[in-house]
MIMIFI-677701 format. One line per field, with one value per atom (N, C-alpha, C): atom name; x, z, y; residue in three letters. Coordinates in nm, 3 decimals, padded with zeros to 5 digits. Each point is the difference from the previous one (the first is absolute). Layout:
N
atom: c(CA/...)
px: c(X/...)
pz: c(Z/...)
py: c(Y/...)
type: c(Ala/...)
This chain:
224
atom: c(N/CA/C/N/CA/C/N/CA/C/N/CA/C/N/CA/C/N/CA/C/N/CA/C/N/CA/C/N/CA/C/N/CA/C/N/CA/C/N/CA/C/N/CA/C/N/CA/C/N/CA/C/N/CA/C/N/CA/C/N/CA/C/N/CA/C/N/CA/C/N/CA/C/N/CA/C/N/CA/C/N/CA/C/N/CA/C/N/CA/C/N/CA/C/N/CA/C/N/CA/C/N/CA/C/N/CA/C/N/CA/C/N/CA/C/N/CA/C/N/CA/C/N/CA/C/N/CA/C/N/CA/C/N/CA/C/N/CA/C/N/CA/C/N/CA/C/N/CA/C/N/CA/C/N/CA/C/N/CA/C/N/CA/C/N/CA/C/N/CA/C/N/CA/C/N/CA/C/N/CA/C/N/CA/C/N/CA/C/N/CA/C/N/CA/C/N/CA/C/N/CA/C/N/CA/C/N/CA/C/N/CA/C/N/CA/C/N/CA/C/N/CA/C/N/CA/C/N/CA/C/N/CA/C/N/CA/C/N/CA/C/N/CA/C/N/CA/C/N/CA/C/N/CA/C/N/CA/C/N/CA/C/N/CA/C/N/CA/C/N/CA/C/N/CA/C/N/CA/C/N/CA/C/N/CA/C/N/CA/C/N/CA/C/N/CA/C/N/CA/C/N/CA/C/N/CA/C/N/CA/C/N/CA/C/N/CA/C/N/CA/C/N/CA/C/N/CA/C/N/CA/C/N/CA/C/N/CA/C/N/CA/C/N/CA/C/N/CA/C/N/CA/C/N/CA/C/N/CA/C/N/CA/C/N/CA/C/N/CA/C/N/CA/C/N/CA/C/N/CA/C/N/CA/C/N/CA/C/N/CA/C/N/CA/C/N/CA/C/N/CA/C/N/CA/C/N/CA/C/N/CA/C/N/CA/C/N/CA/C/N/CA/C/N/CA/C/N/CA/C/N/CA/C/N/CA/C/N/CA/C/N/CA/C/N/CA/C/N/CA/C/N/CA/C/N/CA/C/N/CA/C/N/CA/C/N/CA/C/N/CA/C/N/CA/C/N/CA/C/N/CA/C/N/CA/C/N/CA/C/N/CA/C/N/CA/C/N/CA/C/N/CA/C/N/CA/C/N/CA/C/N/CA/C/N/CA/C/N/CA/C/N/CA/C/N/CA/C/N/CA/C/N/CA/C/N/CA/C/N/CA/C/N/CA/C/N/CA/C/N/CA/C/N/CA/C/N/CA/C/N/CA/C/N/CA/C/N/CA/C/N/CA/C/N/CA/C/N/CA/C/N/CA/C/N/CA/C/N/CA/C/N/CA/C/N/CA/C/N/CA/C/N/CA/C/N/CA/C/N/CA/C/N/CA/C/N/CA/C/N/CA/C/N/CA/C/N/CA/C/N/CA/C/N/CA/C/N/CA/C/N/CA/C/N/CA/C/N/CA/C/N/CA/C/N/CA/C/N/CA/C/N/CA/C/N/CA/C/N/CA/C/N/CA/C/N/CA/C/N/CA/C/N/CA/C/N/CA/C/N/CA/C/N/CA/C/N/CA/C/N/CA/C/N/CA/C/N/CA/C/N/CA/C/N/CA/C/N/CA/C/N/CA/C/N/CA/C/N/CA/C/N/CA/C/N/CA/C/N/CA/C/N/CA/C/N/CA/C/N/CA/C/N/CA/C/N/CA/C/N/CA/C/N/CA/C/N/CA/C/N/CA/C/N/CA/C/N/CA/C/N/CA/C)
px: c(05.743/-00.111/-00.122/-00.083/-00.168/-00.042/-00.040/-00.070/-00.139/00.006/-00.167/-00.099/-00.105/-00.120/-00.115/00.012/-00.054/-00.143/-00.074/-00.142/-00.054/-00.014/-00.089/-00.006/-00.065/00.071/-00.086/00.002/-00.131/-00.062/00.050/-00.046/-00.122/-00.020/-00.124/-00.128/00.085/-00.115/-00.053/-00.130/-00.085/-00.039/-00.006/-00.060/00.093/-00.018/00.085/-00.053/-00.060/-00.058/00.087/00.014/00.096/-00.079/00.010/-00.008/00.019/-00.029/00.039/00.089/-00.024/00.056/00.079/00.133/00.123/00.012/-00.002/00.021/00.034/-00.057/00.033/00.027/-00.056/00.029/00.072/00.076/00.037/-00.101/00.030/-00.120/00.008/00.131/00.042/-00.135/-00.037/-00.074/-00.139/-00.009/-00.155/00.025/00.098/00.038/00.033/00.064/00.040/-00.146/-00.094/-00.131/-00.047/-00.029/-00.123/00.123/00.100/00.081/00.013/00.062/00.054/-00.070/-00.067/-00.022/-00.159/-00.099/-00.132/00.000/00.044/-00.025/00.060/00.120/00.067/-00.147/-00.045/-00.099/-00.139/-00.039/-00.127/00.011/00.149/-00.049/00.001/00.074/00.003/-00.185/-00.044/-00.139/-00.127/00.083/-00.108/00.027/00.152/00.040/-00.006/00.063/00.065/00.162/00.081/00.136/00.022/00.159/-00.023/-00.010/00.056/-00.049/-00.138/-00.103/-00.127/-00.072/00.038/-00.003/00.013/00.152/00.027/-00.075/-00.050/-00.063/-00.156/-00.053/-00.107/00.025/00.060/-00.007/00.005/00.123/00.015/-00.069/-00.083/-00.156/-00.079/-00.012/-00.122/00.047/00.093/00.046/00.044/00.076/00.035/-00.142/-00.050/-00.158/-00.043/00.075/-00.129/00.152/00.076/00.124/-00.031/00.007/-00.029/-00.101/-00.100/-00.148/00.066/-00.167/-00.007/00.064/-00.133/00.003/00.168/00.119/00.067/00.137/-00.065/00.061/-00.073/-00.131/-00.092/00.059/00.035/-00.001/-00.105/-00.143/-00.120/-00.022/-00.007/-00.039/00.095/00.130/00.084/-00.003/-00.033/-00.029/-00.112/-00.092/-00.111/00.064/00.022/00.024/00.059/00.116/00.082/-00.020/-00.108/-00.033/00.101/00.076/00.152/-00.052/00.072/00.006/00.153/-00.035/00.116/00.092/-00.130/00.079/00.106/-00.073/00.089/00.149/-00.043/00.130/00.092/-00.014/00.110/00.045/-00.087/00.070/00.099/-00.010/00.117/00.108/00.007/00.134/00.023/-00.088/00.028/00.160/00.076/00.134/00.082/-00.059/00.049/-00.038/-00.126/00.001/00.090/00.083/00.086/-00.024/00.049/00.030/00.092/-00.023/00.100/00.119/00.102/00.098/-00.049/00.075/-00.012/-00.139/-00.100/-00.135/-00.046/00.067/00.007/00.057/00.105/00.065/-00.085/-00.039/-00.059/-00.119/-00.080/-00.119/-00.007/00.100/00.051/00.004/00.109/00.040/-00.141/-00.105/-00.090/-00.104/-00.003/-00.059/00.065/00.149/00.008/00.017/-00.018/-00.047/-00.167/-00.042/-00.167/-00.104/00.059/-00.061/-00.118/-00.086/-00.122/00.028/00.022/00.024/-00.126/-00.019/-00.139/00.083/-00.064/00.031/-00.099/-00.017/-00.067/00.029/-00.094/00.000/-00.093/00.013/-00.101/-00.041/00.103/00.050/-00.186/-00.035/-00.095/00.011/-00.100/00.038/00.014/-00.017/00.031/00.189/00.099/00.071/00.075/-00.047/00.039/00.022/-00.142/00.057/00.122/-00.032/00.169/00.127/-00.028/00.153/00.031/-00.099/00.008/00.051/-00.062/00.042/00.137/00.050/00.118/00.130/-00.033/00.096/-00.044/-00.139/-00.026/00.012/00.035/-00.043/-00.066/-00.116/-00.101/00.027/00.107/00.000/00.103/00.040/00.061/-00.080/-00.136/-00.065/-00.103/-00.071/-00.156/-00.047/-00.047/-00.130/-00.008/-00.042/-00.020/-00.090/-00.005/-00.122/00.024/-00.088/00.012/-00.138/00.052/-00.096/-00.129/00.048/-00.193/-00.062/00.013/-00.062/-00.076/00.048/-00.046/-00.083/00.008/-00.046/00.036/00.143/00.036/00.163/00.081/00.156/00.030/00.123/00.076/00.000/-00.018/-00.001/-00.033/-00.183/-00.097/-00.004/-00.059/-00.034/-00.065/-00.114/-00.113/00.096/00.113/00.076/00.044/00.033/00.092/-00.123/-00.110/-00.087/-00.066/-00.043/-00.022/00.115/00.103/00.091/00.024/00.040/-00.034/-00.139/-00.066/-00.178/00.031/00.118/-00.024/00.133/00.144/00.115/-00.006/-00.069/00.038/00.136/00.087/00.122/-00.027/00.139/00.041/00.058/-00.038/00.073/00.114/00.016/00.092/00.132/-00.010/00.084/-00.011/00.016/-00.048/00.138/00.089/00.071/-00.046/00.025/-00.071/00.112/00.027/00.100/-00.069/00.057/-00.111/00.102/00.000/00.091/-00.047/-00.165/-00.046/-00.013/00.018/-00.027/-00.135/-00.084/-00.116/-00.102/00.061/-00.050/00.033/00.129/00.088/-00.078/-00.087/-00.047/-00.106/-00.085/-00.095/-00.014/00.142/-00.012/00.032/00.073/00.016/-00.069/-00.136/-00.119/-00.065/-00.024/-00.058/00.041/00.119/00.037/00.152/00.047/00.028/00.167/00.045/00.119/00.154/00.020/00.149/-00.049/00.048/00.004/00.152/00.023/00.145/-00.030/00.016/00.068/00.043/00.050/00.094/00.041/00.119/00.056/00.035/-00.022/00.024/-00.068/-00.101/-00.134/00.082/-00.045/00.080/00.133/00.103/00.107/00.070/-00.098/00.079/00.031/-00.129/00.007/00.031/00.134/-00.027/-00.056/-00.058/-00.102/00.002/00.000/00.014/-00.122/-00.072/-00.137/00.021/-00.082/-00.007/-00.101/00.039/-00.118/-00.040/00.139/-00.049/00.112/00.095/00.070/00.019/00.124/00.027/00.093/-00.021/00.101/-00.025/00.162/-00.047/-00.001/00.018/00.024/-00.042/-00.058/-00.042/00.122/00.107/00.144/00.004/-00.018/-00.054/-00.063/-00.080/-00.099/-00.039/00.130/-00.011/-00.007/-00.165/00.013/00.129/00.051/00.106/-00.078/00.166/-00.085/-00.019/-00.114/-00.010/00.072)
pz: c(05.162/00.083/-00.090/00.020/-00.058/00.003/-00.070/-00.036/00.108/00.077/00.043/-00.049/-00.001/-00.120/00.035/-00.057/-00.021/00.085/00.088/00.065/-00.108/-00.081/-00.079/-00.161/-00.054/-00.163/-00.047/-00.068/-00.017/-00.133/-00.079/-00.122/00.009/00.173/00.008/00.113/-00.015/00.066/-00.056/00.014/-00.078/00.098/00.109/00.100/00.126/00.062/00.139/00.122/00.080/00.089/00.129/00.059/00.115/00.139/00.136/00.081/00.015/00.081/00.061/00.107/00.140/00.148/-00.005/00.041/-00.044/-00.097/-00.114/-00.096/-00.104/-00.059/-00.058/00.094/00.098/00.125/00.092/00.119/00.098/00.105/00.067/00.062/00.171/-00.003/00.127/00.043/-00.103/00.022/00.047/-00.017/00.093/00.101/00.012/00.145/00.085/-00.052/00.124/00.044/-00.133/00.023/00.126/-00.031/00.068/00.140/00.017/00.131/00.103/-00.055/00.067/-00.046/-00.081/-00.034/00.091/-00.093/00.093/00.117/00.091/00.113/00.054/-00.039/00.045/00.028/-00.120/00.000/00.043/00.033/00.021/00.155/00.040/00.153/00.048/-00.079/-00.015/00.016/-00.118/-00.053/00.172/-00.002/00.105/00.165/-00.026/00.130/00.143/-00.107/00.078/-00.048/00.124/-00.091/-00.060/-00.032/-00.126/-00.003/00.109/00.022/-00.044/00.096/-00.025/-00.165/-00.009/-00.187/-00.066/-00.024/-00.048/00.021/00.107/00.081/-00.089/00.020/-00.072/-00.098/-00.103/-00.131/-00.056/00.067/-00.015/00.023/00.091/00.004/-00.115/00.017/-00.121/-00.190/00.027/-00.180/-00.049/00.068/-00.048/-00.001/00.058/00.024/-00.173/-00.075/-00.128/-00.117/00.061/-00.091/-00.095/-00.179/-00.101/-00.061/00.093/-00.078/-00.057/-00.067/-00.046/00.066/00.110/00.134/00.041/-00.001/00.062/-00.083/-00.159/-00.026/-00.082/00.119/-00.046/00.075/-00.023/00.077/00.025/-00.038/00.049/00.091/-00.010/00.127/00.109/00.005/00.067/00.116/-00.099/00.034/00.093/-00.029/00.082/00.098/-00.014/00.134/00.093/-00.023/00.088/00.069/-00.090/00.010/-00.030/-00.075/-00.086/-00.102/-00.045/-00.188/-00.049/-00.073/00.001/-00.129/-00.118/-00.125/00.057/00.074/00.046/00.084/00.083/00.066/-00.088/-00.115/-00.080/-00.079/-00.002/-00.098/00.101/00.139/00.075/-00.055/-00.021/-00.014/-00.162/-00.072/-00.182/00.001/00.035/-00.021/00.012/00.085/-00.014/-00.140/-00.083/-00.111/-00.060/-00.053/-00.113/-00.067/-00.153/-00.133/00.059/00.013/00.021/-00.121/-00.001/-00.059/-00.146/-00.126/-00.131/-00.072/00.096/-00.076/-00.102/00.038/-00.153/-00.119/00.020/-00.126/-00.068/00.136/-00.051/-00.052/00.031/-00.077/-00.179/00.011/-00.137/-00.079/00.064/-00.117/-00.025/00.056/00.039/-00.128/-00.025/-00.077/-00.137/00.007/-00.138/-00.028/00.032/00.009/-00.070/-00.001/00.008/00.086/00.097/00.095/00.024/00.075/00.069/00.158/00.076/00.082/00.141/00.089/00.070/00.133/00.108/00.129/00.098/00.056/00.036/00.163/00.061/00.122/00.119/00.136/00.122/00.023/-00.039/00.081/-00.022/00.103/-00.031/-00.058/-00.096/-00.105/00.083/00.159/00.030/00.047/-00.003/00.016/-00.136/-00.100/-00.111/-00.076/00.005/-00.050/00.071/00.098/00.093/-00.029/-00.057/-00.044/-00.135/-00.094/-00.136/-00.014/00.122/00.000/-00.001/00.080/00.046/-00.069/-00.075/-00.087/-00.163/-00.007/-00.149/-00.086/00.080/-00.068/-00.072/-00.021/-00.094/-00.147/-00.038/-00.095/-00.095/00.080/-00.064/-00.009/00.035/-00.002/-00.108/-00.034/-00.062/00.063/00.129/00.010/00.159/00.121/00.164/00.014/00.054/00.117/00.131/00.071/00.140/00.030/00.114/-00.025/00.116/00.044/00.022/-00.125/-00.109/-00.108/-00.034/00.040/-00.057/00.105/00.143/00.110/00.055/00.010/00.009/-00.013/00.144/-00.008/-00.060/-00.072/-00.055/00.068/00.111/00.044/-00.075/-00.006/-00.019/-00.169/00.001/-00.177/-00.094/00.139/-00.079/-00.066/00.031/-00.054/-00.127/-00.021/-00.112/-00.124/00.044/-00.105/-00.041/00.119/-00.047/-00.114/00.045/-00.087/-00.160/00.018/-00.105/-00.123/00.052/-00.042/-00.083/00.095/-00.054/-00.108/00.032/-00.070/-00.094/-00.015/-00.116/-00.003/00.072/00.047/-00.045/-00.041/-00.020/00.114/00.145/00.096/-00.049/-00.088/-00.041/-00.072/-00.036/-00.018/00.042/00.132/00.084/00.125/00.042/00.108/00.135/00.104/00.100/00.136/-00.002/00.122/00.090/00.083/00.192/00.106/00.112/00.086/00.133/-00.023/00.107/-00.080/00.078/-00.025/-00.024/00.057/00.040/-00.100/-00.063/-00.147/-00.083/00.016/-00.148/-00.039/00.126/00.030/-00.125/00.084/-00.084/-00.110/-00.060/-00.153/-00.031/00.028/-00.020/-00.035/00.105/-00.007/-00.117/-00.057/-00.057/-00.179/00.040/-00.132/-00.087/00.081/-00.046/-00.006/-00.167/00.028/00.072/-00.014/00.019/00.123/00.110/00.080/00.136/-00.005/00.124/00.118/00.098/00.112/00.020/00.084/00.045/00.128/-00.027/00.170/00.051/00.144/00.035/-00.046/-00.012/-00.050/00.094/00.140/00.104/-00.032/-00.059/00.007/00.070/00.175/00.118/00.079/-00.057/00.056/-00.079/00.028/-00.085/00.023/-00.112/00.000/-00.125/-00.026/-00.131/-00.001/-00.159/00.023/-00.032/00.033/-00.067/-00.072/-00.037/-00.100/-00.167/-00.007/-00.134/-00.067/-00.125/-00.020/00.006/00.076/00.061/-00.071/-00.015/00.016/00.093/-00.009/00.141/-00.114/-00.108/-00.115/-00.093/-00.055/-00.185/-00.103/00.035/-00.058/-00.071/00.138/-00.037/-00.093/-00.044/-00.099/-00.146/-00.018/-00.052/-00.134/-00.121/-00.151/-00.035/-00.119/-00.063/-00.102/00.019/-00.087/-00.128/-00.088/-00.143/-00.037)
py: c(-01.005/00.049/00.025/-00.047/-00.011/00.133/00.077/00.180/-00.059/00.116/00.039/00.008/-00.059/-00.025/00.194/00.007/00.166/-00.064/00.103/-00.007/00.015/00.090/00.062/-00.082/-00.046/-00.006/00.088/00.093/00.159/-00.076/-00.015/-00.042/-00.110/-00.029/-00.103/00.088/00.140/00.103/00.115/00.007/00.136/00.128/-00.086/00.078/00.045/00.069/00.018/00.080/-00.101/00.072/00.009/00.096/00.039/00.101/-00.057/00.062/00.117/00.092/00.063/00.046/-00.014/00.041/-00.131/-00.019/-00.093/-00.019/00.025/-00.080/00.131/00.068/00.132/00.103/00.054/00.084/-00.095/00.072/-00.042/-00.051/-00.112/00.036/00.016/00.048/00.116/00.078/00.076/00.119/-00.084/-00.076/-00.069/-00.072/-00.029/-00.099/00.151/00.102/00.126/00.047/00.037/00.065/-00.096/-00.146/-00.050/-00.080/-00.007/-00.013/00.111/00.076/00.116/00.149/00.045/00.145/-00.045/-00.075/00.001/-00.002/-00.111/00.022/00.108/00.098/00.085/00.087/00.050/00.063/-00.062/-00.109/-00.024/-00.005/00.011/00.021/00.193/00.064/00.124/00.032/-00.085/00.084/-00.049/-00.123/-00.084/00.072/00.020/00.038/-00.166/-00.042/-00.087/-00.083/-00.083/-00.025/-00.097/00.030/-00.089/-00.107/-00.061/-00.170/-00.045/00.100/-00.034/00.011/00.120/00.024/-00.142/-00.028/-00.111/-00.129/00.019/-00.171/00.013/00.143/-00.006/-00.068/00.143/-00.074/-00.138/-00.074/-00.114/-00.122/00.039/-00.068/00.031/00.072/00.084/-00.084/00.029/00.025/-00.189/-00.068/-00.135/-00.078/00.035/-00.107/-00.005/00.148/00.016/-00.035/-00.028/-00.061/-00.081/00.039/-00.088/00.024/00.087/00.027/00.142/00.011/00.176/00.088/-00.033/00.108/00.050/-00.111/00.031/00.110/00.036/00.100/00.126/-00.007/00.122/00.102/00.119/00.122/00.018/00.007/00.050/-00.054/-00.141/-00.076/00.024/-00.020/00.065/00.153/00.005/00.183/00.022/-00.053/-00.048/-00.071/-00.085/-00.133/00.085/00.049/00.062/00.147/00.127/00.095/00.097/-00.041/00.095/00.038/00.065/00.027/-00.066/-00.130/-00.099/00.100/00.085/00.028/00.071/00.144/00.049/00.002/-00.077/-00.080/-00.042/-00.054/-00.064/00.161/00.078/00.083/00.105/-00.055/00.098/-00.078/-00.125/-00.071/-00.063/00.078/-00.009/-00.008/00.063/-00.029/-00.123/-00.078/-00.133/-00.075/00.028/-00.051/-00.049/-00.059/-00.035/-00.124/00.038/-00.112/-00.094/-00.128/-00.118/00.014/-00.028/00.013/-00.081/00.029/-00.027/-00.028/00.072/-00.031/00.081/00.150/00.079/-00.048/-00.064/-00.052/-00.151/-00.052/-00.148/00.047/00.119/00.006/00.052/00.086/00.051/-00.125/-00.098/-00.085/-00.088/-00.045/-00.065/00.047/00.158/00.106/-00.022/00.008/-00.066/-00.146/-00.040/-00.131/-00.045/00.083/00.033/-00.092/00.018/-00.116/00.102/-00.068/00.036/00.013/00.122/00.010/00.073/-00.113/00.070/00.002/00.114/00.032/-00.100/-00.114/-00.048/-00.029/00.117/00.005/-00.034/-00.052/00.064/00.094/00.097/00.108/00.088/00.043/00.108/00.143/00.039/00.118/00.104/00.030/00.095/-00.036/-00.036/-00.083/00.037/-00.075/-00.023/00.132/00.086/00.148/00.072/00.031/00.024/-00.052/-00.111/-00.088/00.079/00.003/00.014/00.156/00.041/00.153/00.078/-00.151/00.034/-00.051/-00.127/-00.079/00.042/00.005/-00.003/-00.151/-00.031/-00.155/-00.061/00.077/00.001/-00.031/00.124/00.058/-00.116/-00.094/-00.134/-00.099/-00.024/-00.061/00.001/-00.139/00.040/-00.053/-00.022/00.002/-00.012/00.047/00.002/-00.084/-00.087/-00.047/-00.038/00.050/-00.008/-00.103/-00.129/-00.073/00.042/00.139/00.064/00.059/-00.018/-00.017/-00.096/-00.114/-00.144/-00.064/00.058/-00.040/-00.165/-00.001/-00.130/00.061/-00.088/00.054/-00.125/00.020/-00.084/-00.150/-00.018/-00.104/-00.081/00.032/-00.050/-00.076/-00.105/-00.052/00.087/00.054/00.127/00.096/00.038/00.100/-00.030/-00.055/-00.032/-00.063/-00.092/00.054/00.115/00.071/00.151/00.063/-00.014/00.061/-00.041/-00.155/-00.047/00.064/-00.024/00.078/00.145/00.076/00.120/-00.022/-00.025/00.009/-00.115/-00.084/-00.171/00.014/-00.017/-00.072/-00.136/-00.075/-00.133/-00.005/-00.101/-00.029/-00.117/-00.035/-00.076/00.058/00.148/00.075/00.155/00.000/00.095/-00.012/00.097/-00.015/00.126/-00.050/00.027/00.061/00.051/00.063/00.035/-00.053/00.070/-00.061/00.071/-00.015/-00.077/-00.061/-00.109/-00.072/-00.149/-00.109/-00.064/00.043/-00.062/00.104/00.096/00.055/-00.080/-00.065/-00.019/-00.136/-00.101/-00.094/00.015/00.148/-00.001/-00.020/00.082/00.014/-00.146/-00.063/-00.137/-00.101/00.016/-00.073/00.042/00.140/00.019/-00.032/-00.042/-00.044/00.102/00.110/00.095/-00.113/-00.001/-00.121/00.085/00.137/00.026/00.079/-00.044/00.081/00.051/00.083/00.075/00.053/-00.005/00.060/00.100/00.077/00.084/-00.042/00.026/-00.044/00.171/-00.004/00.120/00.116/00.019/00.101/00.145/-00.027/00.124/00.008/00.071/00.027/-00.015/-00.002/00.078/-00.163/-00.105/-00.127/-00.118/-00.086/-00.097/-00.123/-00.011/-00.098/-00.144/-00.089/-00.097/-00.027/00.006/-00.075/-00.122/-00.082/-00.186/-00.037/-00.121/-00.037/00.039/00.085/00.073/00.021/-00.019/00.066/00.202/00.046/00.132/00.025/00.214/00.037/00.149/00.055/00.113/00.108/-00.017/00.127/-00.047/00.114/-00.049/-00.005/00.082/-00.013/-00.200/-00.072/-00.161/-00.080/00.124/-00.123/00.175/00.080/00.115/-00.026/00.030/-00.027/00.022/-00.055/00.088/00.137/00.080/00.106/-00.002/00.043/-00.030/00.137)
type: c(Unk/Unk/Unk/Unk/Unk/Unk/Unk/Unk/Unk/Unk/Unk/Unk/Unk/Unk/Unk/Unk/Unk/Unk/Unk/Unk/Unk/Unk/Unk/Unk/Unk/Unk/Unk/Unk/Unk/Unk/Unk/Unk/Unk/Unk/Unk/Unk/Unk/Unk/Unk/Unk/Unk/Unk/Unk/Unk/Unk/Unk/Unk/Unk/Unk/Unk/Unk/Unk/Unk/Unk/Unk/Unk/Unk/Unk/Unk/Unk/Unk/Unk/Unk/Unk/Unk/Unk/Unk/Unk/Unk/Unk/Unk/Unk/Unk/Unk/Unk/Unk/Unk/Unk/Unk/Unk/Unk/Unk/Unk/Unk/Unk/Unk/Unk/Unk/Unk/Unk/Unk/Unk/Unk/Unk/Unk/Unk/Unk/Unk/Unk/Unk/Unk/Unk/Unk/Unk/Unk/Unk/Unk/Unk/Unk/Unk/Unk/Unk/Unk/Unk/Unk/Unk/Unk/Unk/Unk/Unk/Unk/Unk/Unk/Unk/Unk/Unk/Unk/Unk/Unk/Unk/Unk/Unk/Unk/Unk/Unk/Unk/Unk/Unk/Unk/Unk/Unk/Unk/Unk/Unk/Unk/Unk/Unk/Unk/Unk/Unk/Unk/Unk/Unk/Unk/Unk/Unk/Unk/Unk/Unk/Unk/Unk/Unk/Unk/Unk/Unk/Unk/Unk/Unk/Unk/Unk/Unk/Unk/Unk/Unk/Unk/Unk/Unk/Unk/Unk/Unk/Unk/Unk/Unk/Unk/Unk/Unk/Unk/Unk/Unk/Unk/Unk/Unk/Unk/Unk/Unk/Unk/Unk/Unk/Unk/Unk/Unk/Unk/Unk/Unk/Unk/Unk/Unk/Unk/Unk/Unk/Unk/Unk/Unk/Unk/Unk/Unk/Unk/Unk/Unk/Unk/Unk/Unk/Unk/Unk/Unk/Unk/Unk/Unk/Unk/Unk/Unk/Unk/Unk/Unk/Unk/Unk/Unk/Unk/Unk/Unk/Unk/Unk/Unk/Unk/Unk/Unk/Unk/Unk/Unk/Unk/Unk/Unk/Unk/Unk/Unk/Unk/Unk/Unk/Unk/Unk/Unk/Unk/Unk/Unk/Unk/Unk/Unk/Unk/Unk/Unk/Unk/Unk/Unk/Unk/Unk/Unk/Unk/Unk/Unk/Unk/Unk/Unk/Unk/Unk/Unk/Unk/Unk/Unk/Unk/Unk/Unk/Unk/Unk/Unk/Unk/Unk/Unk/Unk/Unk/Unk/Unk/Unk/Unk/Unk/Unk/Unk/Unk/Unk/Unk/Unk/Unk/Unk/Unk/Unk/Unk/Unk/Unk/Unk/Unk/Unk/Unk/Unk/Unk/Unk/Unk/Unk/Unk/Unk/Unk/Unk/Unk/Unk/Unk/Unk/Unk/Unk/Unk/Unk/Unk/Unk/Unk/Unk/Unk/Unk/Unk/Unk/Unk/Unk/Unk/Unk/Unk/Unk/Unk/Unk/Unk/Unk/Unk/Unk/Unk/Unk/Unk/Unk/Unk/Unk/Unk/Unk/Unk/Unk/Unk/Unk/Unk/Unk/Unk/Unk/Unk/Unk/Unk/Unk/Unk/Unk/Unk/Unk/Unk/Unk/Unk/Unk/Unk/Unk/Unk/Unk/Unk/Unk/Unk/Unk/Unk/Unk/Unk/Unk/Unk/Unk/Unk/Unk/Unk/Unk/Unk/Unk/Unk/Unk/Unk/Unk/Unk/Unk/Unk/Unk/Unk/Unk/Unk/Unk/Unk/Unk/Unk/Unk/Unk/Unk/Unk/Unk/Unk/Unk/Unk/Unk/Unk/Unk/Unk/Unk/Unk/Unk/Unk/Unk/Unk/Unk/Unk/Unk/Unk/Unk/Unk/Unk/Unk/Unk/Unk/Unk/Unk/Unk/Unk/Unk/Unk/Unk/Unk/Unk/Unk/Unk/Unk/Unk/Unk/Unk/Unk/Unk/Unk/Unk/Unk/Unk/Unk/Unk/Unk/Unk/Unk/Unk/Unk/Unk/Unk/Unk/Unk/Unk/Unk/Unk/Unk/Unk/Unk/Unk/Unk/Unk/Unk/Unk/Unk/Unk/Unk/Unk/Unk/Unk/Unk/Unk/Unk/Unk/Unk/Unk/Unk/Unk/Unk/Unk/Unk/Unk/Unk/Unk/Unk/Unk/Unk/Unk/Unk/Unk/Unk/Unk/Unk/Unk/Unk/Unk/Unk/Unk/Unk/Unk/Unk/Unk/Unk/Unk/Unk/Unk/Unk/Unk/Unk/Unk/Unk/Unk/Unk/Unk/Unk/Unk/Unk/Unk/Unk/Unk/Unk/Unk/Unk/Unk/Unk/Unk/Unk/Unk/Unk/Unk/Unk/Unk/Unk/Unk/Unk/Unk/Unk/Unk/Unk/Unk/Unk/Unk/Unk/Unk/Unk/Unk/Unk/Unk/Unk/Unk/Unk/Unk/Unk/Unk/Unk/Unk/Unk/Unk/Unk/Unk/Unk/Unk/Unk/Unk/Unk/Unk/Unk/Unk/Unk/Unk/Unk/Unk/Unk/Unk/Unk/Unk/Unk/Unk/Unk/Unk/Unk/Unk/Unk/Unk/Unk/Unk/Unk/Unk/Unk/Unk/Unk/Unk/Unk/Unk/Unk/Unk/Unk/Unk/Unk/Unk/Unk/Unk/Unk/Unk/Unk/Unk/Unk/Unk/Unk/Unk/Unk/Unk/Unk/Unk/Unk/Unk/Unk/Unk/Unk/Unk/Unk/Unk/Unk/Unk/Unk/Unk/Unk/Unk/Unk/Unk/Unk/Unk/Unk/Unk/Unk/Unk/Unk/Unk/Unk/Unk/Unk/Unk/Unk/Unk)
């Protein structure tokens, strides 16, 4: 029987940029917030039910799917006439670390890799997470791409970034749990890039197009 060819070979990576929401966090806690907790409450606040709640939103929010807009809380907050921060911080408890990412970041650290948080997620969003996991504190370096004014999607992103980090996209690995990010990075030249299958815990899901795994246990440095 032929050995499994390892995803990773590290010794051809400097850098490591990794998602956020699926991919280091669960990303339970944003599919419950923006399914079931908002409209719970935006028909509470609106005073109307939940069908209608839901029907709103769901008009409202996919139209801006992929842009900025569609993971600004401000704009959000506005659009809808909620306070979106707040809403999520009734349900901070759903937060959680995806399984083996404490350990994969350690080894990553001795490793002396270059490790960045490279997110959508909006900083009102993002502080709440950090608050709650600390995630930070394994990291060097956050960006959220309302910093850069351009979501990951976009080409503009990733040269902005480039600009600020001088990353080698040729030895640079890239974890994100959409496809149509992982695209991006693709296009943009970024050579190692992964998947996650199953980001929600609660849903399973396989991504395509990319080599996956559902755990970092998968592609885990060895320890020095």
């Amino acid at each position: 029987m032929t050995a499994q060819v390892p995803l990773v070979d590290w010794s051809q990576i400097d850098t490591v940029m990794l998602d956020m929401d699926g991919t280091l966090l669960d990303l339970h806690f944003d599919n419950y917030f923006w399914l079931e907790h908002l409209p719970k409450r935006y028909a509470e606040i609106h005073k109307v039910d939940f069908a209608t709640a839901t029907q709103r939103l769901n008009e409202n929010i996919r139209q801006y799917e992929g842009t900025l807009q569609w993971y600004c809380l401000e704009f959000w907050s506005k659009q809808l006439n909620v306070d979106i921060r707040s809403l999520k911080q009734e349900v901070k408890h759903k937060i959680q670390i995806r399984p083996h990412v404490k350990e994969f970041l350690m080894r990553l650290r001795q490793q002396h890799k270059k490790l960045l948080l490279v997110t959508n997620a909006h900083p009102q969003s993002l502080s709440l997470k950090l608050d709650v996991t600390a995630i930070d504190k394994d990291l060097d370096i956050i960006i959220s791409s309302h910093e850069l004014n351009h979501p990951k999607e976009a080409q503009a992103f990733w040269h902005a970034l480039q600009a600020r980090e001088h990353f080698n996209p040729a030895r640079t690995l890239f974890v994100d749990d959409t496809a149509r990010i992982l695209k991006s990075a693709q296009e943009f030249g970024i050579r190692h890039l992964i998947g996650i299958h199953q980001p929600d815990s609660q849903i399973a899901r396989l991504i395509e197009g990319f080599p996956a795994i559902h755990h970092f246990d998968e592609i885990m440095p060895p320890a020095v």
